[in-house]
N, C-alpha and C positions, 0 to 999 in steps of 0.2 A: 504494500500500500504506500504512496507517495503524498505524502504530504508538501502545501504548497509553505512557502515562509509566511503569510500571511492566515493560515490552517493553523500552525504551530502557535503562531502569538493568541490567537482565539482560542485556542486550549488553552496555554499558558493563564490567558483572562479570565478565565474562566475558574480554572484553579485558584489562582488570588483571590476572586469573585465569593467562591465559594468555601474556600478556607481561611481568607486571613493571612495575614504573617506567618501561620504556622503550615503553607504551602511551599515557603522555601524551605523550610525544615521538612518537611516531608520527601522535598526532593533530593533533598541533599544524603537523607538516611538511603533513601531508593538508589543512589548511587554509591555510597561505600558498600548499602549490602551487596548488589547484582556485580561490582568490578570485585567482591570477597568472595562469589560464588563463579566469578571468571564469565558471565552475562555480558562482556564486552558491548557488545552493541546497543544492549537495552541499558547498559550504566550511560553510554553515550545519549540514548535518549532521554533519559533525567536530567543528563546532565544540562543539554539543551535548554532543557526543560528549566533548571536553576536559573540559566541564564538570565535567561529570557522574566523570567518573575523577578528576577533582581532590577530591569532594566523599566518594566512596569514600577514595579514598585519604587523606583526613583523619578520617577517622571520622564525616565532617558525617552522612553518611545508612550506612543498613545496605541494598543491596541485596535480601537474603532477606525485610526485613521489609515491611510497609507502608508504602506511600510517598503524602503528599498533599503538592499544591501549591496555595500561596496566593497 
């Protein structure tokens, strides 16, 4: 399944949305355990995933708006 970068920030939003501050701790646990269980690709997806709720939750990016990557 392919997700677009604009797919990813809307989950991302969505998580913040519905958990709070304690979505990037969620994701952050979700990446030490899956990179301790050798899950490489899905730690990469959390970890994304941290990112991305980090950048939300500092105001770096708006979710709803347009999103480009350079």
């Amino acid at each position: 399944m392919a997700m677009s970068t604009g797919d990813l920030y809307r989950l991302a939003s969505d998580l913040a949305a519905e958990h709070g501050p304690e979505a990037t701790e969620y994701a952050s646990r979700a990446v030490m355990t899956l990179e301790a269980e050798g899950s490489h690709e899905r730690a990469q997806f959390w970890f994304l995933m941290l990112v991305m709720l980090g950048d939300i939750s500092s105001g770096r990016v708006d979710p709803l708006g347009r999103i480009s990557i350079h």
